[in-house]
C-alpha positions in Angstrom: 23.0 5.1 -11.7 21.0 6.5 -14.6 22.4 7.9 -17.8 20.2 8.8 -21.2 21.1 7.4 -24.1 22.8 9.7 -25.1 23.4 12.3 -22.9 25.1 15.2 -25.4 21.7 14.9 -27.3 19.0 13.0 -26.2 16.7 14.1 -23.1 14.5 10.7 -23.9 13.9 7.8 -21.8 16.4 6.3 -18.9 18.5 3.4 -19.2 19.7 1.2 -16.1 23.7 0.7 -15.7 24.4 -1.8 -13.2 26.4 0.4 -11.3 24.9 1.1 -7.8 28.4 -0.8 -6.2 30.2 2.4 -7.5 27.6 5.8 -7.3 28.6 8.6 -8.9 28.1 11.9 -7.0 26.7 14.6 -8.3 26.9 17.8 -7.3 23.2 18.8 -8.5 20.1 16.9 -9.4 19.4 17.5 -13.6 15.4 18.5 -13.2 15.1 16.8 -16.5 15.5 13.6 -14.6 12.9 14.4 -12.0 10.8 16.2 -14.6 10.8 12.6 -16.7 10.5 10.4 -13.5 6.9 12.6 -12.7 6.1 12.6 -16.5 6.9 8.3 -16.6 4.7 8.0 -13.9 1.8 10.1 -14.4 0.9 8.4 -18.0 1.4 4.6 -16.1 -0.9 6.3 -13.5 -3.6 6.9 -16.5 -2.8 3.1 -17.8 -3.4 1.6 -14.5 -6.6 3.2 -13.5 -7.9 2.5 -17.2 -7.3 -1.2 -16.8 -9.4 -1.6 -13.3 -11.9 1.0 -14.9 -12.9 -1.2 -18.5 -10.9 -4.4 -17.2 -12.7 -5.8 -14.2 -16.5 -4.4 -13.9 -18.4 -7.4 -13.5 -21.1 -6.7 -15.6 -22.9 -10.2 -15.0 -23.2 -10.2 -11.4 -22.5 -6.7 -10.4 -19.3 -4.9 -8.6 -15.6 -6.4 -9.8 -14.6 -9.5 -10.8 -13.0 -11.9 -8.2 -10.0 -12.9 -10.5 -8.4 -12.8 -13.3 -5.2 -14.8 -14.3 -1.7 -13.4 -16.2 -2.8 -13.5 -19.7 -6.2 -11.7 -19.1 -8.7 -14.5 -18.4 -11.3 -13.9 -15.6 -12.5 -16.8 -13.2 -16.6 -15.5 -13.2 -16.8 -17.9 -9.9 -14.1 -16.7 -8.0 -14.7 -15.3 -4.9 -14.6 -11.8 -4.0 -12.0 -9.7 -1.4 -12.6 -7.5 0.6 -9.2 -5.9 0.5 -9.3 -5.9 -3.4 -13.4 -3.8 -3.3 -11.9 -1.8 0.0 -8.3 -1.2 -2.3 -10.4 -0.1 -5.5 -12.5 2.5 -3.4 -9.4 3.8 -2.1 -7.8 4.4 -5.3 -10.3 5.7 -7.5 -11.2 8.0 -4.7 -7.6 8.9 -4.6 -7.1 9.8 -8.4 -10.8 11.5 -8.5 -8.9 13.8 -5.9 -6.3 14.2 -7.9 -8.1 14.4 -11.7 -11.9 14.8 -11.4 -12.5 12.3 -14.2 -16.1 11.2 -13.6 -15.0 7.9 -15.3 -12.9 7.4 -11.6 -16.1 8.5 -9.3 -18.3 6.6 -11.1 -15.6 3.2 -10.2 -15.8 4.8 -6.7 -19.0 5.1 -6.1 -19.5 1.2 -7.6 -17.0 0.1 -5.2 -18.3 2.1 -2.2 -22.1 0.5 -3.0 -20.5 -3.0 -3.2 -18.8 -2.2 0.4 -21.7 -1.2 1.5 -24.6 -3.6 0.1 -22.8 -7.1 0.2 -19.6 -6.8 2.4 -21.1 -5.5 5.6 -22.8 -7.3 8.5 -26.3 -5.8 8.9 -26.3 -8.1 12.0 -22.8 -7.9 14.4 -21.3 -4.9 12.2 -18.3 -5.1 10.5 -17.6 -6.3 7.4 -16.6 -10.2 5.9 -13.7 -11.2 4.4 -15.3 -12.3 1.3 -18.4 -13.0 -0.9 -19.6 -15.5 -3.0 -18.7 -14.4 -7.1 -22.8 -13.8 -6.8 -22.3 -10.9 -4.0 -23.4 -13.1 -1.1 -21.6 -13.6 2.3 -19.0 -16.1 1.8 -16.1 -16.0 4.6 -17.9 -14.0 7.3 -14.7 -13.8 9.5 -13.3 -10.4 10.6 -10.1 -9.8 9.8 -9.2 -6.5 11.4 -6.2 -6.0 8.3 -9.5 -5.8 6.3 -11.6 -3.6 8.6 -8.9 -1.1 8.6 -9.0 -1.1 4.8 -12.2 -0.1 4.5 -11.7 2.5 7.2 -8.8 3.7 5.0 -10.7 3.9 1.7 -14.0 5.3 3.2 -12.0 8.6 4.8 -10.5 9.0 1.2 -14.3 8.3 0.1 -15.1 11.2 1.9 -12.6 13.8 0.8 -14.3 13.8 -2.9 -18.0 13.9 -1.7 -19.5 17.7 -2.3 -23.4 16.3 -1.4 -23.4 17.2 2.7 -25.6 13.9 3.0 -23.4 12.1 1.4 -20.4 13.1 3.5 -22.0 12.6 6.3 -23.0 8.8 5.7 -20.0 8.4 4.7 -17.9 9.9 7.8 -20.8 8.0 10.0 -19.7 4.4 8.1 -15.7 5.5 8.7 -16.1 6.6 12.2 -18.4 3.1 13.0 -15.6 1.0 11.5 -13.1 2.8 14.0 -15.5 2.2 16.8 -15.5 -1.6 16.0 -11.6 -2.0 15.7 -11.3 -0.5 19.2 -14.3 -2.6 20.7 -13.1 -6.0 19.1 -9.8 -5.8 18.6 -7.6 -3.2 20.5 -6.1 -5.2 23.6 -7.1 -2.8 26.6 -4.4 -5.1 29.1 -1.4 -5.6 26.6 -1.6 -2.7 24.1 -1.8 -3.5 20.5 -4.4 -5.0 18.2 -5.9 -8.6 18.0 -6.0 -10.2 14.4 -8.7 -11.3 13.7 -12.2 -11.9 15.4 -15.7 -14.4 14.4 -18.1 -13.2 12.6 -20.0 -11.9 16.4 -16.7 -11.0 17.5 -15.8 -13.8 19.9 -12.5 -14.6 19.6 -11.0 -16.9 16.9 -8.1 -19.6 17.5 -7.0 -19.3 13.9 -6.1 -15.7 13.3 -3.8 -16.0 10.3 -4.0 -12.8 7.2 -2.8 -16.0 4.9 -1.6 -19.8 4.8 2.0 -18.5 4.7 1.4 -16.5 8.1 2.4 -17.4 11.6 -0.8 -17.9 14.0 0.2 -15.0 16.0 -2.3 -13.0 17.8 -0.1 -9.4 17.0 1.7 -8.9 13.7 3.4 -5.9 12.3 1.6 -6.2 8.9 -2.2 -5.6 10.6 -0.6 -2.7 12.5 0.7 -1.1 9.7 -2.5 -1.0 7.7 -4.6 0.1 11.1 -1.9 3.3 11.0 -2.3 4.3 8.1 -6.1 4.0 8.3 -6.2 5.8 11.4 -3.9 8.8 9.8 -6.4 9.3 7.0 -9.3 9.5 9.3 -7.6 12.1 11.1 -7.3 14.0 8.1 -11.1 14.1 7.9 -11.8 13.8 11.6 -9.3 15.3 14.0 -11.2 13.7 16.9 -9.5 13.5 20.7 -10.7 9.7 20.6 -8.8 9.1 17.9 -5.8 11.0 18.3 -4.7 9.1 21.5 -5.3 5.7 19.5 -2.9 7.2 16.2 -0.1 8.8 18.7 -0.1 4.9 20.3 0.4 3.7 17.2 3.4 5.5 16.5 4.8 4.3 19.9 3.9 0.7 19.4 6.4 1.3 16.0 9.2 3.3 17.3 8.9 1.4 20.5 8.3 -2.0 19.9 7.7 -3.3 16.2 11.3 -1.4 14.7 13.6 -3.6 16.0 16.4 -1.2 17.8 19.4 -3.0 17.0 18.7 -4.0 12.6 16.2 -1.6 12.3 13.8 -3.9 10.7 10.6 -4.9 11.3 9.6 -7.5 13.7 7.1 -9.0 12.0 5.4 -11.3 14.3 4.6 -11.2 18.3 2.5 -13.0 21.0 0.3 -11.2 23.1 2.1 -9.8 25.5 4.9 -8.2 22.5 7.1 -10.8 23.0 8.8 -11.1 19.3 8.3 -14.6 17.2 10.5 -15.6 14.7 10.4 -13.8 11.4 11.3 -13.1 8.2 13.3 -10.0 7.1 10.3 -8.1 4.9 12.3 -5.7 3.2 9.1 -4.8 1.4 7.2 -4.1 4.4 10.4 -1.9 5.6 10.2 0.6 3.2 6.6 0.7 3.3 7.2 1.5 6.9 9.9 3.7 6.1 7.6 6.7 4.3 4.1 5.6 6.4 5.0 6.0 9.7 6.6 9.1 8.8 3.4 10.4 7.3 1.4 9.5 9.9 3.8 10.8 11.9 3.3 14.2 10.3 -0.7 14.0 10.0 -0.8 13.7 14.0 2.0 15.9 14.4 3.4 13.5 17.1 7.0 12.3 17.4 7.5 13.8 14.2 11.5 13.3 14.6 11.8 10.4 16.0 9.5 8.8 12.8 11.9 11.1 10.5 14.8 9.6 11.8 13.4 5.6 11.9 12.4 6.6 8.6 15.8 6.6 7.3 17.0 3.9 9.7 14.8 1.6 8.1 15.0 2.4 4.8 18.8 1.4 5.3 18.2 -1.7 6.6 15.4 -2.4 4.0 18.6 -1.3 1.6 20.0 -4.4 2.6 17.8 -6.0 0.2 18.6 -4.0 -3.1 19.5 -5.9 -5.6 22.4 -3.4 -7.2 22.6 -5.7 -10.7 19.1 -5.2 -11.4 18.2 -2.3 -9.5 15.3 -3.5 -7.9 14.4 -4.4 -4.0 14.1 -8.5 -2.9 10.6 -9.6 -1.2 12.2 -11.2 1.9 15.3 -12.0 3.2 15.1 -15.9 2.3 13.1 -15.2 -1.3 14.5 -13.4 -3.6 12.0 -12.7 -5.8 10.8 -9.1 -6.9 7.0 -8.7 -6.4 5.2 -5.7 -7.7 3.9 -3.9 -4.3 7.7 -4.0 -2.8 8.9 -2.5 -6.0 6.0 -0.1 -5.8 6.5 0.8 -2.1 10.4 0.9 -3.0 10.4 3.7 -5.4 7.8 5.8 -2.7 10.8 4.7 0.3 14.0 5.8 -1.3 12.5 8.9 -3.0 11.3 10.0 1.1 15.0 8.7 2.0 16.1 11.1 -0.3 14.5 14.4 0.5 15.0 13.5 3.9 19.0 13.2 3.2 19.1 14.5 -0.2 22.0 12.3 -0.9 21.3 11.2 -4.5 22.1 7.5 -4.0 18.5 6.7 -2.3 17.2 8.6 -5.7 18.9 6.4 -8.0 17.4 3.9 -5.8 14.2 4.8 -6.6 14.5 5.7 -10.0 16.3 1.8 -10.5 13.5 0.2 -9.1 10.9 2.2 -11.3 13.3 1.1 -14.3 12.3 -2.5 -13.3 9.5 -2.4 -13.3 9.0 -1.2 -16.4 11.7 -3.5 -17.8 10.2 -6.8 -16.1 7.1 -6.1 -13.7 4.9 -3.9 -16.6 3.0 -6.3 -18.6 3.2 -4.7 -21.8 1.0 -6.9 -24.0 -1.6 -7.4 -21.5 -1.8 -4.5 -19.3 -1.5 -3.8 -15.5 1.8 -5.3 -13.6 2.6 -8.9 -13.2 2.6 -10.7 -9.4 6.5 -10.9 -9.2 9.8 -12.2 -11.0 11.2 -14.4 -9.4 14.3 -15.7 -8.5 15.3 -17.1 -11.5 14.6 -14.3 -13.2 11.1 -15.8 -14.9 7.4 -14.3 -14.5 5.8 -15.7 -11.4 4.2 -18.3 -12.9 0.2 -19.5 -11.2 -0.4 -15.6 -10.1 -3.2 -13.2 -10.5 -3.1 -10.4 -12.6 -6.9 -9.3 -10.7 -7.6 -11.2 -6.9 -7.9 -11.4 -4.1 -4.7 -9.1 -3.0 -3.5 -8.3 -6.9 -5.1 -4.7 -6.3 -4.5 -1.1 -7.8 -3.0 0.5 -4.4 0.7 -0.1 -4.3 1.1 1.1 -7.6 -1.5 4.2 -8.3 -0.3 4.6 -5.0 3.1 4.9 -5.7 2.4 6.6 -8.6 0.5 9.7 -7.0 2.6 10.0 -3.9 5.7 10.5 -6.2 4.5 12.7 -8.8 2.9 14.7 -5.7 6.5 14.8 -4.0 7.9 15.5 -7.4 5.4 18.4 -8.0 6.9 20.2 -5.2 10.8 19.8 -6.0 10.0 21.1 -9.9 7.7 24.2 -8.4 10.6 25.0 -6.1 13.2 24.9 -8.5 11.5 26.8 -11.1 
């Protein structure tokens, strides 16, 4: 549980007791420590988006650098993502939306012309996996988790714009990208959504996101990301082709990737949605937990059945918190702490709580926001580290800036709770 240093006098900054064995109810929720949770939160928001804005502009080649290491130094030949360009768009669109600071639609608009100009395929469509450090086409693989990125950051894109022209290029690019994940990679005979695809869009025999990845041709991971893609474009474009395909998506969870019995995620399946062996990711869990929900909401489709999952899975991704430290593990068989989970942990329990309002899943939350700015927050340096890991140490060898060290889970995190937060202070005023 939380308790201020001294709570007769002083309404300052939360400590964390290692205490979550033995909870504490209370009979009402102090807005003080929801007031101070939004306030925490909203001034890391402002130190995050500062470091991507003055941090990683490549200013010698153009766009955003490819990598940069722990202590601050960039690699000016790495290679650039496109899940880290498509994850910047998203989140400077999303705090433009949220703060009109010109300094954020200016980083938009930079990542939106890199998108644009050097990740997409004049040729086949589509857009590569990466570029050479000097913007030309490196991997020019499809990788549908990073098509649905883009898709995800370009409807956000659009809920900024106030130029009509510019809307509409945009909306035209978003609604193309959905076109080409249903031509390429939705699976008309078995449901569900292929991995990955060439460069023309003939089919691949290595379809892995990463080294550490089964070669399955359905995982949970790409399916997630394609959701919550297809959500946002409904927000901007409540189309009847696209509803069908987001209401399908929401089956293919409920139905098939929440396992019934555990609740977890069944991570990888072959084509026919026969289930692989897997890890437990409590990560992805409670990143699942709030998403689905959401998207859930946006379509207004099965609405309680995602409410209810939502909880069921953030129980089982419970399973994984760490009550010593207050913080959620990465995967069943690593117990490290990684900054995303913790990020997507603090989003997961807060839902978990409004949906119960039993004040366990919000010490939850506020524990694992405690972490991070115990051991995550790189104070000295700036931004968040990889991951602690199960020793307890800095993950040692990972990127500060890469190829997936982006700003989403955090901002993220950070403007989905201070949102939800926003609403629980107005009411109780």
């Amino acid at each position: 549980m939380f308790i201020r240093k001294n709570e007769a006098q002083d309404p300052g900054p939360w400590r964390f007791v290692p205490c979550f064995f033995k909870l504490k109810k209370m009979s009402t929720i102090d807005k003080t420590v929801l007031q101070t949770f939004r306030d925490e939160l909203q001034a890391e928001l402002e130190e995050i988006l500062r470091f991507w804005s003055t941090q990683t502009i490549d200013h010698r080649q153009g766009g955003f650098i490819g990598k940069m290491d722990n202590i601050g130094l960039v690699d000016d030949n790495a290679p650039k993502g496109l899940v880290l360009n498509a994850r910047i768009l998203w989140t400077f669109s999303a705090a433009y939306a949220k703060t009109p600071d010109p300094t954020y639609l200016a980083v938009a608009q930079r990542a939106f012309g890199v998108l644009s100009d050097q990740f997409y395929d004049e040729q086949y469509a589509g857009y590569y996996w990466s570029i050479g450090a000097d913007g030309t086409a490196l991997n020019t693989r499809k990788q549908v988790y990073g098509q649905a990125f883009v898709l995800y950051a370009l409807a956000e894109y659009h809920r900024i714009l106030h130029d009509e022209n510019e809307r509409l290029i945009v909306w035209a690019k978003a609604v193309m990208v959905f076109g080409w994940i249903e031509q390429y990679s939705f699976d008309r005979k078995h449901n569900g959504y292929w991995e990955a695809v060439a460069q023309d869009g003939s089919p691949l025999d290595d379809l892995r996101l990463s080294e550490r990845d089964r070669n399955d041709p359905k995982t949970m991971n790409t399916h997630l990301h394609i959701l919550e893609a297809y959500a946002n474009l409904y927000r901007i474009w409540p189309d009847r082709i696209l509803q069908p395909q987001l209401n399908n998506l929401i089956d293919l969870f409920l139905d098939k990737i929440v396992d019934s019995t555990t609740h977890h995620l069944i991570c990888f399946f072959d084509a026919e949605w026969n289930p692989s062996p897997s890890p437990i990711s409590y990560g992805h869990d409670i990143e699942t937990a709030w998403l689905l929900l959401e998207a859930a909401e946006i379509a207004q489709y099965r609405v309680e059945d995602a409410r209810r999952a939502a909880l069921q899975i953030a129980l089982a991704a419970a399973e994984g918190f760490d009550p010593t430290l207050g913080a959620l593990y990465y995967e069943d068989h690593l117990l490290e702490k990684h900054w995303w989970v913790e990020a997507e942990a603090m989003v997961g329990f807060l839902n978990a709580w409004e949906i119960t309002q039993e004040e366990h899943w919000l010490d939850k939350s506020l524990a694992c926001w405690a972490y991070i700015k115990q051991e995550i927050k790189d104070k000295e340096h700036g931004e968040w580290f990889w991951g602690i890991d199960a020793q307890g140490k800095v993950m040692e060898g990972e990127d500060k800036v890469g190829f997936w060290k982006c700003p989403y889970h955090n901002t993220r995190a950070c403007l989905e709770i201070i949102r939800r937060l926003d609403k629980h202070l107005i009411a109780t005023n």
